[in-house]
mmCIF file as Biopython writes it, N, C-alpha, C and O atoms, coordinates in Angstrom:
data_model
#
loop_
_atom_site.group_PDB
_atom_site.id
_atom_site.type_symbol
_atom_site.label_atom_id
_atom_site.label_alt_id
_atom_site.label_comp_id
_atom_site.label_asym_id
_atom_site.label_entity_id
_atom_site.label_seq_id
_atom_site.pdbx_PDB_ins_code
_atom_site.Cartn_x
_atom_site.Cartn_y
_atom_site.Cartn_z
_atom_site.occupancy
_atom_site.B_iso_or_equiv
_atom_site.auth_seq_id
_atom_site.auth_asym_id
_atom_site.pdbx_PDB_model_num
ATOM 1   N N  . UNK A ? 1  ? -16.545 188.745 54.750 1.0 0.0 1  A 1 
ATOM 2   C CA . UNK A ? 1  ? -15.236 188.363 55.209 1.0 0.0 1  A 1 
ATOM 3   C C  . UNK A ? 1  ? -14.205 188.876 54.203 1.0 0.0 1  A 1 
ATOM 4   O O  . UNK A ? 1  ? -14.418 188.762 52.996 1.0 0.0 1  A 1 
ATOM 5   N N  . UNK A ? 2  ? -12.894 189.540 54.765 1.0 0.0 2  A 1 
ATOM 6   C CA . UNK A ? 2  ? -12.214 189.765 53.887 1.0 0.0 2  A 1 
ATOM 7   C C  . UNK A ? 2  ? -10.748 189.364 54.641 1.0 0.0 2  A 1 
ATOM 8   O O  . UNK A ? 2  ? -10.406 189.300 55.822 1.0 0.0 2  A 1 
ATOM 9   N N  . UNK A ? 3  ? -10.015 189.110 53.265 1.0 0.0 3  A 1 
ATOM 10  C CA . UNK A ? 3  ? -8.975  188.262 53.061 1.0 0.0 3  A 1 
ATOM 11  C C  . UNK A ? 3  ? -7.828  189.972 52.966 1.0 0.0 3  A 1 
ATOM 12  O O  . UNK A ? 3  ? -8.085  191.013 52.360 1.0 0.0 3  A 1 
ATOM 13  N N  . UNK A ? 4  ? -6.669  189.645 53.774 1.0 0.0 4  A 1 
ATOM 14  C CA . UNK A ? 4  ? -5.920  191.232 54.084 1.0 0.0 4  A 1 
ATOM 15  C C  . UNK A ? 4  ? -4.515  190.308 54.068 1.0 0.0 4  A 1 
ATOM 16  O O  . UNK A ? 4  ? -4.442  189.127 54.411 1.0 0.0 4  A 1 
ATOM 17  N N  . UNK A ? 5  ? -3.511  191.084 53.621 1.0 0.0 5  A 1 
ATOM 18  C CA . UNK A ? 5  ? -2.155  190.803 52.876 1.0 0.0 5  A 1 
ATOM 19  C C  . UNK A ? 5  ? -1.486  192.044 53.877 1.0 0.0 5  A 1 
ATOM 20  O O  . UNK A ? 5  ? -1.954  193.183 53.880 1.0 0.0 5  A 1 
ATOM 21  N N  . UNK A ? 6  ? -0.652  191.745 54.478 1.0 0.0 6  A 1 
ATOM 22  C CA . UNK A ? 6  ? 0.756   192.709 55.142 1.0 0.0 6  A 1 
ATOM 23  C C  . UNK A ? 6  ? 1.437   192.234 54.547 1.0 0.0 6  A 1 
ATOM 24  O O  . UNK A ? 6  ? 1.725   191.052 54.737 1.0 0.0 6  A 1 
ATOM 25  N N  . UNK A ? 7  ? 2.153   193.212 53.252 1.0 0.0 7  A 1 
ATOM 26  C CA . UNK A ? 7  ? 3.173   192.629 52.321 1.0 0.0 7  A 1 
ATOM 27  C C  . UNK A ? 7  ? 4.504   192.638 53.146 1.0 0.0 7  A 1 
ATOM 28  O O  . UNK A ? 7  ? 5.421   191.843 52.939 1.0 0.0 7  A 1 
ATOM 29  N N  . UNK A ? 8  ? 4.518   193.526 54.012 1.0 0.0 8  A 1 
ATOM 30  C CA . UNK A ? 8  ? 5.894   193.384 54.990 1.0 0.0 8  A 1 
ATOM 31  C C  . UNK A ? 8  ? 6.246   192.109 55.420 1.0 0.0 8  A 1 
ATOM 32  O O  . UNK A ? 8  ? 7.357   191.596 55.553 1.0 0.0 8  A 1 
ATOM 33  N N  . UNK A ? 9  ? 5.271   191.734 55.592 1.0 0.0 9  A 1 
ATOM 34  C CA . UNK A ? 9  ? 5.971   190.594 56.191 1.0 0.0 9  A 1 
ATOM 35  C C  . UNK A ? 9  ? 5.954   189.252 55.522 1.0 0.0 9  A 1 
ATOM 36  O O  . UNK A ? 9  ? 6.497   188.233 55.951 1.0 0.0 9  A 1 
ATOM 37  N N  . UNK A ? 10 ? 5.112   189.409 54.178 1.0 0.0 10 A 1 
ATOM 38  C CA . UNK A ? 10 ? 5.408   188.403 52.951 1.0 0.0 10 A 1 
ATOM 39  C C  . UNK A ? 10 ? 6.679   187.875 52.915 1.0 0.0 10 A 1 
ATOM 40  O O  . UNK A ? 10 ? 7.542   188.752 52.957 1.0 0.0 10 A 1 
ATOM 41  N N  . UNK A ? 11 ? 7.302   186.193 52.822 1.0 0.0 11 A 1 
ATOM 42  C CA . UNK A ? 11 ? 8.771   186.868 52.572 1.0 0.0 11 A 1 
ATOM 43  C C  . UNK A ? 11 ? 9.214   185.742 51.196 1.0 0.0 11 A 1 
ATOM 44  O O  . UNK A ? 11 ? 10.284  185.197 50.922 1.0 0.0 11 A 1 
ATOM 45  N N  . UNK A ? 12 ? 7.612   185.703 50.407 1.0 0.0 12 A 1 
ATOM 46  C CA . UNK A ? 12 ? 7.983   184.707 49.608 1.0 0.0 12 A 1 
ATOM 47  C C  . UNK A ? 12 ? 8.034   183.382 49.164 1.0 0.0 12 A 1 
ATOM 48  O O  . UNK A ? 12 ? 8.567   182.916 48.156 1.0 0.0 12 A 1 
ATOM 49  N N  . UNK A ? 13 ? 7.368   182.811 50.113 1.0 0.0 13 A 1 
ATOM 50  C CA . UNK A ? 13 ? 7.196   181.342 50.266 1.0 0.0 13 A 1 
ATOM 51  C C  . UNK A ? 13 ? 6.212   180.112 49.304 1.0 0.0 13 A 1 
ATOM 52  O O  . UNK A ? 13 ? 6.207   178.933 48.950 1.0 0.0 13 A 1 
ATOM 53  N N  . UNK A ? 14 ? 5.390   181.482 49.215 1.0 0.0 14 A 1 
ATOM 54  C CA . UNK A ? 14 ? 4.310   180.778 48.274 1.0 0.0 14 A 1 
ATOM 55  C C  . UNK A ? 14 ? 3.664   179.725 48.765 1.0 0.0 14 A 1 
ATOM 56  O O  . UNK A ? 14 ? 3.364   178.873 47.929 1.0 0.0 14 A 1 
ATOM 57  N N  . UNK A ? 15 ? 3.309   179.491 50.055 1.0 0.0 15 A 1 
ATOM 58  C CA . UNK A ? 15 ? 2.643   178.583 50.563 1.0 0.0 15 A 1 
ATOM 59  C C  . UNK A ? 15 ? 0.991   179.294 50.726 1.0 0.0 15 A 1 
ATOM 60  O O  . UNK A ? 15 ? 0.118   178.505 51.087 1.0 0.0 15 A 1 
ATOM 61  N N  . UNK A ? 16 ? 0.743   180.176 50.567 1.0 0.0 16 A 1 
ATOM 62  C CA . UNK A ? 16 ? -0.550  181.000 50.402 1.0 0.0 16 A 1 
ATOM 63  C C  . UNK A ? 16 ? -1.458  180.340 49.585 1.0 0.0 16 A 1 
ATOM 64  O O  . UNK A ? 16 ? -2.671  180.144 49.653 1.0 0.0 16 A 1 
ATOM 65  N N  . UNK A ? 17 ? -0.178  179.906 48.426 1.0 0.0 17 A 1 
ATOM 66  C CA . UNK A ? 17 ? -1.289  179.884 47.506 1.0 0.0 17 A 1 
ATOM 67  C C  . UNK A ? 17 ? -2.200  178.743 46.958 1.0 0.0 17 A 1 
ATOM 68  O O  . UNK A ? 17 ? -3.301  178.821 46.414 1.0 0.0 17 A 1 
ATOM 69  N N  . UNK A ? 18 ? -1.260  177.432 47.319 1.0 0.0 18 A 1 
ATOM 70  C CA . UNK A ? 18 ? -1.505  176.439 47.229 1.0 0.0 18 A 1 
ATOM 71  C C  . UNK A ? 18 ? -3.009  176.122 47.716 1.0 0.0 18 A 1 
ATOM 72  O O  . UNK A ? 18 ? -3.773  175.448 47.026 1.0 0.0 18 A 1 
ATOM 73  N N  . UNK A ? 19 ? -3.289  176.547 48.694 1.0 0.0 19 A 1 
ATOM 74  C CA . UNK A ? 19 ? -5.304  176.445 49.374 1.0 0.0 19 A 1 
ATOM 75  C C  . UNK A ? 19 ? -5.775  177.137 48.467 1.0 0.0 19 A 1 
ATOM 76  O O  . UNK A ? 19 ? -6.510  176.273 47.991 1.0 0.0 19 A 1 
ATOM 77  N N  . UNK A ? 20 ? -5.948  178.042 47.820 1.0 0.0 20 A 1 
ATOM 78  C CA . UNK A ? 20 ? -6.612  178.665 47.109 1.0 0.0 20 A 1 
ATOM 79  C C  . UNK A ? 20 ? -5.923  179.922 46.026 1.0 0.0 20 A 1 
ATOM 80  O O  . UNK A ? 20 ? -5.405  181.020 46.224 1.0 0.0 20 A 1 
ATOM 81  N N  . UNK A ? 21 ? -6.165  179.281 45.078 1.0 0.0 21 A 1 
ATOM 82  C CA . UNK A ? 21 ? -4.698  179.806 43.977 1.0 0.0 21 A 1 
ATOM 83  C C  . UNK A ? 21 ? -6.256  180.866 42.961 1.0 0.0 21 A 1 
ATOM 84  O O  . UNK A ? 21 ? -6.235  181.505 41.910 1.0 0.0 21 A 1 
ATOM 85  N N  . UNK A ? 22 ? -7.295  180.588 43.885 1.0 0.0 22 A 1 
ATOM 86  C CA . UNK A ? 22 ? -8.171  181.615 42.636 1.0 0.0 22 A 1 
ATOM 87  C C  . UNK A ? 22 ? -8.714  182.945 43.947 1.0 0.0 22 A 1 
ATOM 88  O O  . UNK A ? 22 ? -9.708  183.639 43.732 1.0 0.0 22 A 1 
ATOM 89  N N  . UNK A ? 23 ? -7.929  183.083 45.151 1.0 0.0 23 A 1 
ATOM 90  C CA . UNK A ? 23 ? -7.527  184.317 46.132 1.0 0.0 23 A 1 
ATOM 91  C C  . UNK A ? 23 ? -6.307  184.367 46.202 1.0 0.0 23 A 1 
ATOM 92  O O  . UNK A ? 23 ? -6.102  185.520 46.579 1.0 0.0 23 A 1 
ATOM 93  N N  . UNK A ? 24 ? -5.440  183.921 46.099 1.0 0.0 24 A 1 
ATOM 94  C CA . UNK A ? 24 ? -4.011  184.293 46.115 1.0 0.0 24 A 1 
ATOM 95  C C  . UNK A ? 24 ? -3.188  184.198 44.870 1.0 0.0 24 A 1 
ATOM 96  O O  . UNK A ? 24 ? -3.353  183.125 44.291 1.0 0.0 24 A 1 
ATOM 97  N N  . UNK A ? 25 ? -2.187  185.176 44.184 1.0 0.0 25 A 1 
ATOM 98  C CA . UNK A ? 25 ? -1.200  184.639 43.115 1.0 0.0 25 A 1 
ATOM 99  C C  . UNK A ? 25 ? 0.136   185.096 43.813 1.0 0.0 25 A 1 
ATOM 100 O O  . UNK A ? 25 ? 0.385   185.558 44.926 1.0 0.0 25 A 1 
ATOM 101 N N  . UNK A ? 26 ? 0.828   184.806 42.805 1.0 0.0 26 A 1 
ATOM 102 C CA . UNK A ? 26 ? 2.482   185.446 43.239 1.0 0.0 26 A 1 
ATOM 103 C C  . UNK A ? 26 ? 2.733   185.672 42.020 1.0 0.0 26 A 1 
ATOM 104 O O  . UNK A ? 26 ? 2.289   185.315 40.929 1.0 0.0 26 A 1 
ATOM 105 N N  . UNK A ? 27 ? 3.928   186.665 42.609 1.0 0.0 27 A 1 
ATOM 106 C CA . UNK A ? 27 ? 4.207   187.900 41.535 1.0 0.0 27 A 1 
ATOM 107 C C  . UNK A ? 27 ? 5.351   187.214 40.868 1.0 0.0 27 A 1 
ATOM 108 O O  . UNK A ? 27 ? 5.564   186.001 40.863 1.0 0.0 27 A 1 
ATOM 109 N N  . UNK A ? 28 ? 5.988   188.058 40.363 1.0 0.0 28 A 1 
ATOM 110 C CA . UNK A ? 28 ? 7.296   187.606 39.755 1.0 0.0 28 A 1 
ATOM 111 C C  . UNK A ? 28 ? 8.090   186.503 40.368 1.0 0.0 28 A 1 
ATOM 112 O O  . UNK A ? 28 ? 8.517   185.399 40.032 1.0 0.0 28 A 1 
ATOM 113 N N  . UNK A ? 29 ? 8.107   187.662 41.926 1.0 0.0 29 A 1 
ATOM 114 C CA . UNK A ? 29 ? 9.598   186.756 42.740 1.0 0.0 29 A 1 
ATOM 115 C C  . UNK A ? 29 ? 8.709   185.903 44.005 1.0 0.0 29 A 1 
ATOM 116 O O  . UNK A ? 29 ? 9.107   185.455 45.080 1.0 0.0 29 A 1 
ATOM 117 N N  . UNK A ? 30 ? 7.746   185.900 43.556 1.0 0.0 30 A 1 
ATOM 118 C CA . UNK A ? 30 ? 7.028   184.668 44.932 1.0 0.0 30 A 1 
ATOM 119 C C  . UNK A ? 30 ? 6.498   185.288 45.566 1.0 0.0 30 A 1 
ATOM 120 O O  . UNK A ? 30 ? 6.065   184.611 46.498 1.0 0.0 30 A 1 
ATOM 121 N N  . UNK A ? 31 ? 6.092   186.804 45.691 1.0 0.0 31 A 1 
ATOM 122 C CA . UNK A ? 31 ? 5.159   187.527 46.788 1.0 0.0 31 A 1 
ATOM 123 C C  . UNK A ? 31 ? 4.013   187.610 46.558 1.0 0.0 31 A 1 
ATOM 124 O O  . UNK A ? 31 ? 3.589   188.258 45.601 1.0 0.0 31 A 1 
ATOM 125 N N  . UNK A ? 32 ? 3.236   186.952 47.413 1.0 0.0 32 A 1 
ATOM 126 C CA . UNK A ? 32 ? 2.017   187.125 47.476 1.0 0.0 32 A 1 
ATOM 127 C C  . UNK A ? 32 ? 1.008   188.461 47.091 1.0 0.0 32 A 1 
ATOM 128 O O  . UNK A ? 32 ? 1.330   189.555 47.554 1.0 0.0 32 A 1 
ATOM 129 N N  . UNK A ? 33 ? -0.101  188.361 46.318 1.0 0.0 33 A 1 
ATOM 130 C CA . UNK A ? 33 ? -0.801  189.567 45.865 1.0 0.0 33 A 1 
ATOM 131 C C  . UNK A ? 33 ? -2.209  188.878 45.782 1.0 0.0 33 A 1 
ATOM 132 O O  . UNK A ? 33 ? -2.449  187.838 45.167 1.0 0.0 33 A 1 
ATOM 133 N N  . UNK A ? 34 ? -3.211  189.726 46.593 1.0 0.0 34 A 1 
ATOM 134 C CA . UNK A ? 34 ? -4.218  188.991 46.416 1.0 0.0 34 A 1 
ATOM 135 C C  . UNK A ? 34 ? -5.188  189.077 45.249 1.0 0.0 34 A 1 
ATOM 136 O O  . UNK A ? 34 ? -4.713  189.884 44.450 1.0 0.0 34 A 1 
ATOM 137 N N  . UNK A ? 35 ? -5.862  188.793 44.990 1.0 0.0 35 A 1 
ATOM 138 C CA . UNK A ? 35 ? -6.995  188.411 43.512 1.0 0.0 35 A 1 
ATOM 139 C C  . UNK A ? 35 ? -7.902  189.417 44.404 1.0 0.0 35 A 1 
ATOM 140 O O  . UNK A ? 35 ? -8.147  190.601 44.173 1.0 0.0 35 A 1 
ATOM 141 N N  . UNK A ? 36 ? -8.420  188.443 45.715 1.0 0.0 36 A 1 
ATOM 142 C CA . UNK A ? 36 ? -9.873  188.872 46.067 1.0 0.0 36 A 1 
ATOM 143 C C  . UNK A ? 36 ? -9.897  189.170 47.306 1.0 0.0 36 A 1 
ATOM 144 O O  . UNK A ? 36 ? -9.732  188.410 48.260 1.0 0.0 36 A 1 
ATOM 145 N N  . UNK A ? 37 ? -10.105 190.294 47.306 1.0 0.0 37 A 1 
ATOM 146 C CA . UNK A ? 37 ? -10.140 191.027 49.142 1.0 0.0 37 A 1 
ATOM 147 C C  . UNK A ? 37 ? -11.232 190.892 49.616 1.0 0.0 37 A 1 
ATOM 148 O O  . UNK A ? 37 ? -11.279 191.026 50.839 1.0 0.0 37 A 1 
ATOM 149 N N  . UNK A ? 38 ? -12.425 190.606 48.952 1.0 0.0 38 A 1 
ATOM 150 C CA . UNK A ? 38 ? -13.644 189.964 49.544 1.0 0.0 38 A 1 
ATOM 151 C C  . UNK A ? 38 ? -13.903 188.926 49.295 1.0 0.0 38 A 1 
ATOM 152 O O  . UNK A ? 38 ? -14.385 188.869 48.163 1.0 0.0 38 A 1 
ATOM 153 N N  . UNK A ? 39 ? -13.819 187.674 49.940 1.0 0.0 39 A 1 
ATOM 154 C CA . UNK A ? 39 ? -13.918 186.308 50.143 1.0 0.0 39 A 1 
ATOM 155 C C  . UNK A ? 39 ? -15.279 186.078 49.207 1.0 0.0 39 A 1 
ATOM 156 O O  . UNK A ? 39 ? -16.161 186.934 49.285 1.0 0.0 39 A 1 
ATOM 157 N N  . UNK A ? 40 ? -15.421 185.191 48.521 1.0 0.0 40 A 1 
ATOM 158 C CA . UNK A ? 40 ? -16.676 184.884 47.854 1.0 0.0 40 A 1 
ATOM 159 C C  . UNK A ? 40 ? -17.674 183.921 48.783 1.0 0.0 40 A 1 
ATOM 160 O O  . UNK A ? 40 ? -17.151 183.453 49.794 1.0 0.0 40 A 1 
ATOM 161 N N  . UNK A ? 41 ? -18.765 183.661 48.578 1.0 0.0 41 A 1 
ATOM 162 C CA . UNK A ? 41 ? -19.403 183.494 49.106 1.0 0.0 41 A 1 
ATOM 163 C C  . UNK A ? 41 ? -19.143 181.251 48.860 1.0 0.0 41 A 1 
ATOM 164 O O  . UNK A ? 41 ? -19.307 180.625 47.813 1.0 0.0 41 A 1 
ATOM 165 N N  . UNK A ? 42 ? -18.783 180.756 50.061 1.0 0.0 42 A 1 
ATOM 166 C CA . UNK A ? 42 ? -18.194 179.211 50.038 1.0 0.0 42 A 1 
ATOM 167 C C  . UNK A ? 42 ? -16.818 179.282 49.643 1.0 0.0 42 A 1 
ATOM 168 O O  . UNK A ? 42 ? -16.335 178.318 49.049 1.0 0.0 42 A 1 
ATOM 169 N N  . UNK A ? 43 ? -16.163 180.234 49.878 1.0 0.0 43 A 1 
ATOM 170 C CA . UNK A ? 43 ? -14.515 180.187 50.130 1.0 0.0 43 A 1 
ATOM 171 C C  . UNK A ? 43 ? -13.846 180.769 50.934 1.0 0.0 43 A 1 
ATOM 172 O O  . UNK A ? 43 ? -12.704 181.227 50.886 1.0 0.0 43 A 1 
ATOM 173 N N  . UNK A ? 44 ? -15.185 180.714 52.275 1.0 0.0 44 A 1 
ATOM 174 C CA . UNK A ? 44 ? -14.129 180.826 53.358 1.0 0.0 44 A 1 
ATOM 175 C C  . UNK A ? 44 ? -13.275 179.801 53.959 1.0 0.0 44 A 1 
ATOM 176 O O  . UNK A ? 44 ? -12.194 180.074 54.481 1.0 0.0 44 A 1 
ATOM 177 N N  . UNK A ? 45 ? -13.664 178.856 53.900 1.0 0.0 45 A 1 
ATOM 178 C CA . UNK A ? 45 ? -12.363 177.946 54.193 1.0 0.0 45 A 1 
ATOM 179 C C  . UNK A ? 45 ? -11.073 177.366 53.555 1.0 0.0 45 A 1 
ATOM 180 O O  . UNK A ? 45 ? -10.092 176.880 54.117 1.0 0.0 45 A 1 
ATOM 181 N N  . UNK A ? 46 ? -11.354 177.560 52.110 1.0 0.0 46 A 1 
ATOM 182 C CA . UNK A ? 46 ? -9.584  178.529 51.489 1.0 0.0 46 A 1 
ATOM 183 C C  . UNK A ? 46 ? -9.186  179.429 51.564 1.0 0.0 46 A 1 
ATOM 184 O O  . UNK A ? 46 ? -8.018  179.668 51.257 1.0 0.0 46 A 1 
ATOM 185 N N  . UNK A ? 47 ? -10.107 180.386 52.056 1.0 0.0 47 A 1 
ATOM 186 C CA . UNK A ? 47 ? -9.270  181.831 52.773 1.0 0.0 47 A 1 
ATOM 187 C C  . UNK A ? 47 ? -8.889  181.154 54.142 1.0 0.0 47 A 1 
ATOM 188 O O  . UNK A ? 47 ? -7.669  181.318 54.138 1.0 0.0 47 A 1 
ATOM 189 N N  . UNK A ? 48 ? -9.086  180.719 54.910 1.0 0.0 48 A 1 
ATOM 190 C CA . UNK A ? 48 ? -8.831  180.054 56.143 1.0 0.0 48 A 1 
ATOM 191 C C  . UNK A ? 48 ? -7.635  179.413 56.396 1.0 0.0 48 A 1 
ATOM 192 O O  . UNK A ? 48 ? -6.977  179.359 57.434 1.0 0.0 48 A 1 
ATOM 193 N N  . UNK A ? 49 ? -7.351  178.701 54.775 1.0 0.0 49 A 1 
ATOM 194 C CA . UNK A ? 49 ? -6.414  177.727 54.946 1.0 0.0 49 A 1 
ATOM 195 C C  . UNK A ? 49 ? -5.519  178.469 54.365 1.0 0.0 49 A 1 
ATOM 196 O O  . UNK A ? 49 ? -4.349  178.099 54.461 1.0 0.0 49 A 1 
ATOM 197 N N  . UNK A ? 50 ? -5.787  179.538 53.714 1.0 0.0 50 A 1 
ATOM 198 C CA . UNK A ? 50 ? -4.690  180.111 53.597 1.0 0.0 50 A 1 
ATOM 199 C C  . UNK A ? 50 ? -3.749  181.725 54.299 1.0 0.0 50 A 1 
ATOM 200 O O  . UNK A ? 50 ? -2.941  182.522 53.822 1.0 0.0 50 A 1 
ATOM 201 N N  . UNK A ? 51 ? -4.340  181.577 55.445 1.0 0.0 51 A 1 
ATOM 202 C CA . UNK A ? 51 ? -3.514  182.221 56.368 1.0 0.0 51 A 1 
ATOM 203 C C  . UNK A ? 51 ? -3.573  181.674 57.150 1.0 0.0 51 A 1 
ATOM 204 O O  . UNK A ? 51 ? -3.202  182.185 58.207 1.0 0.0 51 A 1 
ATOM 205 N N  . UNK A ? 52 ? -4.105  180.197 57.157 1.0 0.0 52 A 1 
ATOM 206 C CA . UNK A ? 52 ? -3.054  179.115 58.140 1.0 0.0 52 A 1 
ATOM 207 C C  . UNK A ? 52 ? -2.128  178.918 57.897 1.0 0.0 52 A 1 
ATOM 208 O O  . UNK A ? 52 ? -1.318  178.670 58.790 1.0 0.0 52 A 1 
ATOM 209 N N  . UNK A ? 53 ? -1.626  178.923 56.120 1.0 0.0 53 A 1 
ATOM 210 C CA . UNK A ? 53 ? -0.350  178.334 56.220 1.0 0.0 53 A 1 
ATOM 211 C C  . UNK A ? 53 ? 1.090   179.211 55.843 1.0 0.0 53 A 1 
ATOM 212 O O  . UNK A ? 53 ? 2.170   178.785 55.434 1.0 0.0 53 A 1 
ATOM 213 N N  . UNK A ? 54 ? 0.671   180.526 56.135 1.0 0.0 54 A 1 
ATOM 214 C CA . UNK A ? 54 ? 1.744   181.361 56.466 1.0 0.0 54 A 1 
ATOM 215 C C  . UNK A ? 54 ? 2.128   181.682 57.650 1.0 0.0 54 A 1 
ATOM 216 O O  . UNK A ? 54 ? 1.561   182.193 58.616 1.0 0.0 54 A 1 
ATOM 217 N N  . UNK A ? 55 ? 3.776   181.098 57.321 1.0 0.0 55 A 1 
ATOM 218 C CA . UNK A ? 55 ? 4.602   181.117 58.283 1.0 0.0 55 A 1 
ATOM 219 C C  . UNK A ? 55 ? 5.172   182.485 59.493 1.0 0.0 55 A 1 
ATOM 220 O O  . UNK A ? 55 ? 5.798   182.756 60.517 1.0 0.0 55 A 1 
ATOM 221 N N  . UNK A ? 56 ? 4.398   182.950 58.424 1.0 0.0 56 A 1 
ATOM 222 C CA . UNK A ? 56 ? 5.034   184.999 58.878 1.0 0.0 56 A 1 
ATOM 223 C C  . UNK A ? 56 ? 3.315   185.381 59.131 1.0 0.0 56 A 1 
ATOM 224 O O  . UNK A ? 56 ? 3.011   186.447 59.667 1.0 0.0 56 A 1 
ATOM 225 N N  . UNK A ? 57 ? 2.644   184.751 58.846 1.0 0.0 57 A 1 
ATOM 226 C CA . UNK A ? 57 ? 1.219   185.731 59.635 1.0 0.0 57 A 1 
ATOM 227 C C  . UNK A ? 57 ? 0.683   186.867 58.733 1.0 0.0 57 A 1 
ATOM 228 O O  . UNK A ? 57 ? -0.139  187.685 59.144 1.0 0.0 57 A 1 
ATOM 229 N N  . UNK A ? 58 ? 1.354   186.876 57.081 1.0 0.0 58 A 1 
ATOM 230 C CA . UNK A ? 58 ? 1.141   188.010 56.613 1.0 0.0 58 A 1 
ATOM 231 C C  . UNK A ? 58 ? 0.165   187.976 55.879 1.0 0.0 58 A 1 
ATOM 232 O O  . UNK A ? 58 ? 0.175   188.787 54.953 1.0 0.0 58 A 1 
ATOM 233 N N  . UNK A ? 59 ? -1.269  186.861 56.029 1.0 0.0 59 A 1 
ATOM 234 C CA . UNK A ? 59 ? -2.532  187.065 55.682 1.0 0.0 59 A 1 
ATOM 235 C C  . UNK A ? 59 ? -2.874  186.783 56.670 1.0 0.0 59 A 1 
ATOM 236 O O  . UNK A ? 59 ? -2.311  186.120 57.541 1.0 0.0 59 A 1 
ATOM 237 N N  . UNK A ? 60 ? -4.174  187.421 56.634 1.0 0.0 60 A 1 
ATOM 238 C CA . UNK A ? 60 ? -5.418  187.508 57.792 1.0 0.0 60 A 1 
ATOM 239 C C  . UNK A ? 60 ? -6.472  187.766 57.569 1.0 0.0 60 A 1 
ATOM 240 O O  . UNK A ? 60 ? -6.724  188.719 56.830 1.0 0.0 60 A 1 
ATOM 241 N N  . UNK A ? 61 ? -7.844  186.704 58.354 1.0 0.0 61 A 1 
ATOM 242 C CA . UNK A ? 61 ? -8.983  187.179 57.700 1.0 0.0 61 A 1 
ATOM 243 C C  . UNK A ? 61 ? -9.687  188.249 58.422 1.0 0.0 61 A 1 
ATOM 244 O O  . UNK A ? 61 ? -9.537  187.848 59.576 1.0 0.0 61 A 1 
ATOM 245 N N  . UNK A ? 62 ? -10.423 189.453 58.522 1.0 0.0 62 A 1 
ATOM 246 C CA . UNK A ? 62 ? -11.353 190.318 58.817 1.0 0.0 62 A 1 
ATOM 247 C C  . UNK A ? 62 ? -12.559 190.111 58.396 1.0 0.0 62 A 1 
ATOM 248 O O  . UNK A ? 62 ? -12.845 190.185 57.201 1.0 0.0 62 A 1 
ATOM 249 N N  . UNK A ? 63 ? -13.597 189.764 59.523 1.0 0.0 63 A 1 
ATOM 250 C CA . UNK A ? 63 ? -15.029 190.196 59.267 1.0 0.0 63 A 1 
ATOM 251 C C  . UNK A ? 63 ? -15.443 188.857 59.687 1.0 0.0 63 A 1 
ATOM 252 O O  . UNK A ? 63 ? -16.636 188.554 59.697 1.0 0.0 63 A 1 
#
């Protein structure tokens, strides 16, 4: 399973990161950047929860 970032449509919110802050950080100004593009093995459901809780859709899981 992998965890995929459309920075376009990031717009800063930082709600990504809060489910799982050891796959998601933020940068300087609050944009999301991911750690881990391949989900570890028992964190798919903080990858889960965390493109549930973007508002803009700009994570998504594949696989």
């Amino acid at each position: 399973m992998k965890l995929l970032l459309d920075s376009t449509r990031c717009q800063g919110y930082g709600l990504c990161q809060e489910p799982a802050p050891d796959l998601v950080e933020l940068d300087e100004w609050g944009y999301a950047r991911l750690i881990a593009l391949v989900v570890p093995p028992g964190a798919e459901d903080k990858a889960r929860a965390c493109a549930e809780s973007c508002p803009n859709s700009a994570l998504r899981l594949e696989g």
